[in-house]
MOPAC internal coordinates of N, CA, C and O (Angstrom, degrees):
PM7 1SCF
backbone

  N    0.0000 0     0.00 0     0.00 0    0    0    0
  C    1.4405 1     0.00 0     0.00 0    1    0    0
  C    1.5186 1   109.58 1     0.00 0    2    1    0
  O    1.2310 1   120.93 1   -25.65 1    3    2    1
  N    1.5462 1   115.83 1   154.35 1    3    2    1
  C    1.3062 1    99.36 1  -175.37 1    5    3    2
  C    1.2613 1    94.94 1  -125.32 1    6    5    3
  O    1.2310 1   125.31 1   -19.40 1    7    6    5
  N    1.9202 1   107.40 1   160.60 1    7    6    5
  C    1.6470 1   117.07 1  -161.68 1    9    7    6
  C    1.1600 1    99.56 1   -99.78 1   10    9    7
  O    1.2310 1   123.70 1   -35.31 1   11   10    9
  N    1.5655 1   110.50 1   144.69 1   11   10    9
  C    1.3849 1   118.22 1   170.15 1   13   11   10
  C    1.6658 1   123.77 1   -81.87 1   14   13   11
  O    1.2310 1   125.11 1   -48.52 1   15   14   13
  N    1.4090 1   107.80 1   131.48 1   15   14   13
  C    1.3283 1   105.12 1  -167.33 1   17   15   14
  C    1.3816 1   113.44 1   -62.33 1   18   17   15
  O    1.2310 1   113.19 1   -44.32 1   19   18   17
  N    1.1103 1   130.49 1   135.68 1   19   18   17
  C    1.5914 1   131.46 1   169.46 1   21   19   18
  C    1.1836 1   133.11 1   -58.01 1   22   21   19
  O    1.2310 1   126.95 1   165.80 1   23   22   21
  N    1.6619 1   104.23 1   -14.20 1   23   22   21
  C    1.6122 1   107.27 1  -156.64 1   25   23   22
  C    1.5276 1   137.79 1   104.39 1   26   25   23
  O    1.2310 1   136.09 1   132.55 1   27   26   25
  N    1.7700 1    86.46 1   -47.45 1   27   26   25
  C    1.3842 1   106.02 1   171.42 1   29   27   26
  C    1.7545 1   147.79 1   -35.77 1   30   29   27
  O    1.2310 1   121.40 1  -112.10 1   31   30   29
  N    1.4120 1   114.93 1    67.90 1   31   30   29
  C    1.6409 1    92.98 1  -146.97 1   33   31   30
  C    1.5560 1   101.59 1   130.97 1   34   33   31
  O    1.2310 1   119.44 1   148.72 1   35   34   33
  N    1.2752 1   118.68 1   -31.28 1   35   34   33
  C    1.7509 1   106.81 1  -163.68 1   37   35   34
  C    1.6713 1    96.51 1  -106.75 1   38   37   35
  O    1.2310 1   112.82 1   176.97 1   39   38   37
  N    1.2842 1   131.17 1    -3.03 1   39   38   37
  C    1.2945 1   128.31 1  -151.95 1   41   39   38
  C    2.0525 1    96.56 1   -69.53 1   42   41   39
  O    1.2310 1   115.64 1   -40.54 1   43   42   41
  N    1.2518 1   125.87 1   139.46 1   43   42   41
  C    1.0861 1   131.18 1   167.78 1   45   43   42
  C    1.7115 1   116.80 1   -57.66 1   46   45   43
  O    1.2310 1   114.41 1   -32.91 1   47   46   45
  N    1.1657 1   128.20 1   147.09 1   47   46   45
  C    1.5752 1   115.75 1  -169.73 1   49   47   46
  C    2.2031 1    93.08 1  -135.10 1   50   49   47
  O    1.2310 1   132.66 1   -37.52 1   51   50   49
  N    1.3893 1    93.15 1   142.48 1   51   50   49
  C    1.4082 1   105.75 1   177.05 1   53   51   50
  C    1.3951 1   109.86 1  -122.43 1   54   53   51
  O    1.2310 1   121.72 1   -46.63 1   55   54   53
  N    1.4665 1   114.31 1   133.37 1   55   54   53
  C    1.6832 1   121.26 1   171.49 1   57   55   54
  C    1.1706 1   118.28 1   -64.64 1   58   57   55
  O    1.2310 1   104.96 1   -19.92 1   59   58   57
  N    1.0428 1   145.43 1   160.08 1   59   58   57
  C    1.3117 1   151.91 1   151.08 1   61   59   58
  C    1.4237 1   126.58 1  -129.76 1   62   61   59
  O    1.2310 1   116.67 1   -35.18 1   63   62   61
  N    1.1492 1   123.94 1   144.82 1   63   62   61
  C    1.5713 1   117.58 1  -171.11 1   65   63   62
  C    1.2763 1   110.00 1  -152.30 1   66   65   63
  O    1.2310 1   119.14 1   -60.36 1   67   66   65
  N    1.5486 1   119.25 1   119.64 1   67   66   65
  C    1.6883 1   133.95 1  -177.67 1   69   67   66
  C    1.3477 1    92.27 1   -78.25 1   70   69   67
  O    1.2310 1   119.40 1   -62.58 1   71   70   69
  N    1.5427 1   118.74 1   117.42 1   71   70   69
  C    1.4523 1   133.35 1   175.91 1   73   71   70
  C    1.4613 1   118.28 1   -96.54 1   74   73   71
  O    1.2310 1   133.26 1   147.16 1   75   74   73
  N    1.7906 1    91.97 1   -32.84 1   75   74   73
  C    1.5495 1    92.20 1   178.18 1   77   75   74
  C    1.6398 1   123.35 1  -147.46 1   78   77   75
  O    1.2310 1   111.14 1   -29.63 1   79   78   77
  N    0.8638 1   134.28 1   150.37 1   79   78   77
  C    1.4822 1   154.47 1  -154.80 1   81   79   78
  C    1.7733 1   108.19 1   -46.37 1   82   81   79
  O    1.2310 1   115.92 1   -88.40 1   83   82   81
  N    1.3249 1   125.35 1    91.60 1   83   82   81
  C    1.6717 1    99.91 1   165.92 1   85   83   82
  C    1.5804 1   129.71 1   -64.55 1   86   85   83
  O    1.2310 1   121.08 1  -138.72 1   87   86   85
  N    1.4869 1   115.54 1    41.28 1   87   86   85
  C    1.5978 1    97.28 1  -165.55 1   89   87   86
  C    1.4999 1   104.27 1   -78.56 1   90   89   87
  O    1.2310 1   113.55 1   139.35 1   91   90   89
  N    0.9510 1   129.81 1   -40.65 1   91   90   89
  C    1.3129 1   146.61 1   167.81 1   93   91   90
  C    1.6919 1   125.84 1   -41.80 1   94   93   91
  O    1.2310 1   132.65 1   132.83 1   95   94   93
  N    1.7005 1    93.18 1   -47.17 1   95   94   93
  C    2.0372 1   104.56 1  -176.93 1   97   95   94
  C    1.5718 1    95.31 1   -65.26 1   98   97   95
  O    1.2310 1   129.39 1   -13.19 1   99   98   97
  N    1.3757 1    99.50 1   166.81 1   99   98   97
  C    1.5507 1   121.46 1   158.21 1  101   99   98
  C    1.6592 1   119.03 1   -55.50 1  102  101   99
  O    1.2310 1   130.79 1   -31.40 1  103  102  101
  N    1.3349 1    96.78 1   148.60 1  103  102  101
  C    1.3824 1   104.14 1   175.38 1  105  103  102
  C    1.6481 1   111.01 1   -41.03 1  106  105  103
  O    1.2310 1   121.35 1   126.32 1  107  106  105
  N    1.2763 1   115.03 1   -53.68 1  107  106  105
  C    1.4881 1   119.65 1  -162.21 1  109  107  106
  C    1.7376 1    96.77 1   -74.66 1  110  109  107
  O    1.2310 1   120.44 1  -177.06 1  111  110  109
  N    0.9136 1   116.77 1     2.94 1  111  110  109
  C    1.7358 1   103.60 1   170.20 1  113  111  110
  C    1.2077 1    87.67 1  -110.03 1  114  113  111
  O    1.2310 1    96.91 1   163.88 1  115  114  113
  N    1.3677 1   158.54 1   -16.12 1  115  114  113
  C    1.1935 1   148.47 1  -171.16 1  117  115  114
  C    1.7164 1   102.32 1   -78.11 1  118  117  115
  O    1.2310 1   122.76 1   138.32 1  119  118  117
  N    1.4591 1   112.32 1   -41.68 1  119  118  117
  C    1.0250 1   133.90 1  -177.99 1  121  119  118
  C    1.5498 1   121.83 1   -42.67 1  122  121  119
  O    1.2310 1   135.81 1   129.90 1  123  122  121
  N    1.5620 1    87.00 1   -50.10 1  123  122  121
  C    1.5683 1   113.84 1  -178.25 1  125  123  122
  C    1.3443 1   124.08 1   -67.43 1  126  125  123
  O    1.2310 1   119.75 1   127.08 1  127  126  125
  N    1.4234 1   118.07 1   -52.92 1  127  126  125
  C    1.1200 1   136.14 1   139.19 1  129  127  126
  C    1.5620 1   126.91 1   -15.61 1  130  129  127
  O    1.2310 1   125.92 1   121.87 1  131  130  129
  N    1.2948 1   106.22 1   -58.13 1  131  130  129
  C    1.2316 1   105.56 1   176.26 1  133  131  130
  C    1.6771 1   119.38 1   -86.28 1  134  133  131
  O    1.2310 1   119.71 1   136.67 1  135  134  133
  N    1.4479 1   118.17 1   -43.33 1  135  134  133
  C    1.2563 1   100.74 1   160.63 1  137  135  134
  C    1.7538 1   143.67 1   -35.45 1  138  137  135
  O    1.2310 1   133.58 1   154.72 1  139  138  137
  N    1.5863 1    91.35 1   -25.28 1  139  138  137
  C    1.5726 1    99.07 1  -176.00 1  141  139  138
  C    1.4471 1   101.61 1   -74.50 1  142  141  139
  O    1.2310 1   108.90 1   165.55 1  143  142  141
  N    1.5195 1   138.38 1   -14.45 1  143  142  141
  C    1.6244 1   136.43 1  -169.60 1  145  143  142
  C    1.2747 1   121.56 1   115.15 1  146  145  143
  O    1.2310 1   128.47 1   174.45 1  147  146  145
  N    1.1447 1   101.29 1    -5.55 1  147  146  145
  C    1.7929 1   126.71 1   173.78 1  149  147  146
  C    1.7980 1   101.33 1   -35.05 1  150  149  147
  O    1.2310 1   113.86 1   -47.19 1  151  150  149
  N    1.1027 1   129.23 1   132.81 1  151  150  149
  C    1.8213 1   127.71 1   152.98 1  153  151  150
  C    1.5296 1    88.49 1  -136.81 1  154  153  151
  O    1.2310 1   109.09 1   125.64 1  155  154  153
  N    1.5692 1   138.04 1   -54.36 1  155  154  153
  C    1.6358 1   114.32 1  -172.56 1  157  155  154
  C    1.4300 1   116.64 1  -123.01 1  158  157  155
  O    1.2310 1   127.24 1     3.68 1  159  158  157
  N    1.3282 1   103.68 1  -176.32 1  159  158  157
  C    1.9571 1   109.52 1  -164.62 1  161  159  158
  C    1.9730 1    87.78 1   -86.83 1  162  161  159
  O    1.2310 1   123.53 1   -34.30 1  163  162  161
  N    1.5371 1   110.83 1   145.70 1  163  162  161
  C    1.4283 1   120.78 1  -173.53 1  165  163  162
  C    1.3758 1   110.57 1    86.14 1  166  165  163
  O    1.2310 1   117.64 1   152.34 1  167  166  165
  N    0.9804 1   122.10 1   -27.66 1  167  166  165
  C    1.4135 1   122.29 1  -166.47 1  169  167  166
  C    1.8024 1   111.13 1   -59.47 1  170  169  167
  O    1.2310 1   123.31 1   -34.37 1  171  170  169
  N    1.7326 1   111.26 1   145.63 1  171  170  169
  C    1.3102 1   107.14 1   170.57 1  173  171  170
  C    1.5351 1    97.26 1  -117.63 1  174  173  171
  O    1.2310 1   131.97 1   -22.15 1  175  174  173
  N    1.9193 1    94.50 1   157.85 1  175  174  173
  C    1.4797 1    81.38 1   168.59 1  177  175  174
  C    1.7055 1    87.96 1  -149.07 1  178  177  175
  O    1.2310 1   123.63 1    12.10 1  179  178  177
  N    0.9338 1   110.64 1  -167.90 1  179  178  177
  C    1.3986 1   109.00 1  -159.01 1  181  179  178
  C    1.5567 1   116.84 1  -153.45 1  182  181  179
  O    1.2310 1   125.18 1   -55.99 1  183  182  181
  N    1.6156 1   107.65 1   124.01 1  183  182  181
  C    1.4576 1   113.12 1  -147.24 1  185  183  182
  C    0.9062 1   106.15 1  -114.22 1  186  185  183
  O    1.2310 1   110.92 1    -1.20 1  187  186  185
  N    1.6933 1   134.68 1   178.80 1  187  186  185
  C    1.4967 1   136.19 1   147.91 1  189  187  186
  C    1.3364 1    95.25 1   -75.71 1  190  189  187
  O    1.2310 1   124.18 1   -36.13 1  191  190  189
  N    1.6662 1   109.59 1   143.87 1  191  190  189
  C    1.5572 1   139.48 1   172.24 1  193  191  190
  C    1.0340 1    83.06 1   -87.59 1  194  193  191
  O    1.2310 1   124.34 1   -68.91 1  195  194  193
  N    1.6492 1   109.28 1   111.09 1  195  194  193
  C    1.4970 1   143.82 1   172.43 1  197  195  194
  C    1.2421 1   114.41 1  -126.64 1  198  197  195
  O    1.2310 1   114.50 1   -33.58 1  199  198  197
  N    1.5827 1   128.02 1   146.42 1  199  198  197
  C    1.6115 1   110.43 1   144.26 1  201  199  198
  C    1.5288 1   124.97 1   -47.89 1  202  201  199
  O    1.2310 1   112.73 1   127.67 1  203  202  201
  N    1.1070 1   131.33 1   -52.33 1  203  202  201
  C    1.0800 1   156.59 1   173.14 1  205  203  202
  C    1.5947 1   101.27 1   -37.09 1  206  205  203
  O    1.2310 1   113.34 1    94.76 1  207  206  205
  N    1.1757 1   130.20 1   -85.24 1  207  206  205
  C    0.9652 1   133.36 1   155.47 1  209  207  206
  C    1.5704 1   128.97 1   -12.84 1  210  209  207
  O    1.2310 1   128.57 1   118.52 1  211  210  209
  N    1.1570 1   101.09 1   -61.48 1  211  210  209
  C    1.8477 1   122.36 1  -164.32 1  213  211  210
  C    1.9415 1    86.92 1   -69.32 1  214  213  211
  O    1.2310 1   123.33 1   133.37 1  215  214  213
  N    1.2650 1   111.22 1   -46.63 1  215  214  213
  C    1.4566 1   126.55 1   176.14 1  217  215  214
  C    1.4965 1   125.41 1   -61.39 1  218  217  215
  O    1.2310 1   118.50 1   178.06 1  219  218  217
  N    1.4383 1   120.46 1    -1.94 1  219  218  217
  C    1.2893 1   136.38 1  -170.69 1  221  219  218
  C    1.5509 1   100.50 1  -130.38 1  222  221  219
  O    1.2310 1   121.47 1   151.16 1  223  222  221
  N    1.4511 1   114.80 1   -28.84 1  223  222  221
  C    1.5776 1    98.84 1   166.53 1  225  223  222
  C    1.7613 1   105.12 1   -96.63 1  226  225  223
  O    1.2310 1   111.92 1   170.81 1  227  226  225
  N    0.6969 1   132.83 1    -9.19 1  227  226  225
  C    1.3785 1   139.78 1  -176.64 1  229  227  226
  C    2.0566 1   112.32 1   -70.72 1  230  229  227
  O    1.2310 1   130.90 1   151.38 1  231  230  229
  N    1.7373 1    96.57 1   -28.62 1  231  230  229
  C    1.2515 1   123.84 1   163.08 1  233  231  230
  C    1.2484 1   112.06 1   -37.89 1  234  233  231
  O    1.2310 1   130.85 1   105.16 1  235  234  233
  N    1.8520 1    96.68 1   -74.84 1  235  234  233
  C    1.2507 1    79.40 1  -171.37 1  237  235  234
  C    1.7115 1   113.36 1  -145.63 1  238  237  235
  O    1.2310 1   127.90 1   -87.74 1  239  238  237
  N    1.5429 1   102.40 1    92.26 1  239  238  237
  C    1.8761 1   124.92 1  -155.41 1  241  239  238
  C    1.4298 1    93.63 1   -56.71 1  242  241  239
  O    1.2310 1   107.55 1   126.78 1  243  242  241
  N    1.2420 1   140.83 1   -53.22 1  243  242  241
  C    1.6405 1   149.72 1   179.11 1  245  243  242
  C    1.6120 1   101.18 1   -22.92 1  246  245  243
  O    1.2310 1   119.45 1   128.54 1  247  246  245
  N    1.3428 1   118.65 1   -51.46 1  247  246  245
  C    1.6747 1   137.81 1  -163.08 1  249  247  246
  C    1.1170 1   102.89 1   -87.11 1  250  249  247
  O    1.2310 1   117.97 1   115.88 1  251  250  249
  N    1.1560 1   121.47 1   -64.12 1  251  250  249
  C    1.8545 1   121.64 1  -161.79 1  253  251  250
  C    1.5272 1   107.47 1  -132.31 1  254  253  251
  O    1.2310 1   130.93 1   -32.03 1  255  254  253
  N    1.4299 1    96.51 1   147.97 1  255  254  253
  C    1.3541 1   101.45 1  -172.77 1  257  255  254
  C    1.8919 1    93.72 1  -118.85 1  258  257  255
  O    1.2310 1   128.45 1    -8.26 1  259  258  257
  N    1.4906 1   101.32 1   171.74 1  259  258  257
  C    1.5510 1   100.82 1   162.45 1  261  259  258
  C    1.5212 1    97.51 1  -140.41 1  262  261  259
  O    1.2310 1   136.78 1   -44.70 1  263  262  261
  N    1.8603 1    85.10 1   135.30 1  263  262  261
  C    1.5983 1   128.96 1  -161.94 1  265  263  262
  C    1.3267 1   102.11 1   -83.40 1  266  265  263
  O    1.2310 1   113.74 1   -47.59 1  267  266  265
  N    1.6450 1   129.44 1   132.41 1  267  266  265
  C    1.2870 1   135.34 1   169.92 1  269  267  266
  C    1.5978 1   103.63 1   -77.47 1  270  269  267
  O    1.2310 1   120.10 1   180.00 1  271  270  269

């Protein structure tokens, strides 16, 4: 019999990269920012390709970009 894959392992992953400074944005983009794993400016970090996700950088395009 053959096993069904779980998922586990195959999920697609997207970069992200804080380009520029929130000192200026609102708290709630600061917020955002940091939920994604953010601690410094340049930094990439690298996510599951989610709606959720795609929907939290889409927030806020000024701040973070996503890296090919």
């Amino acid at each position: 019999m053959s096993e069904k894959n779980s998922g586990k392992g195959t999920t697609a992953k997207v970069k992200i990269k804080w380009y520029r400074s929130y000192i200026a944005s609102p708290e709630t983009h600061k917020v955002i920012v940091r939920s994604l794993g953010f601690t410094k400016l340049q930094q990439v970090v690298e996510r599951p390709d989610t709606p959720s996700t795609r929907g939290a950088v889409a927030k806020v395009p000024h701040l973070l970009k996503i890296v090919e």
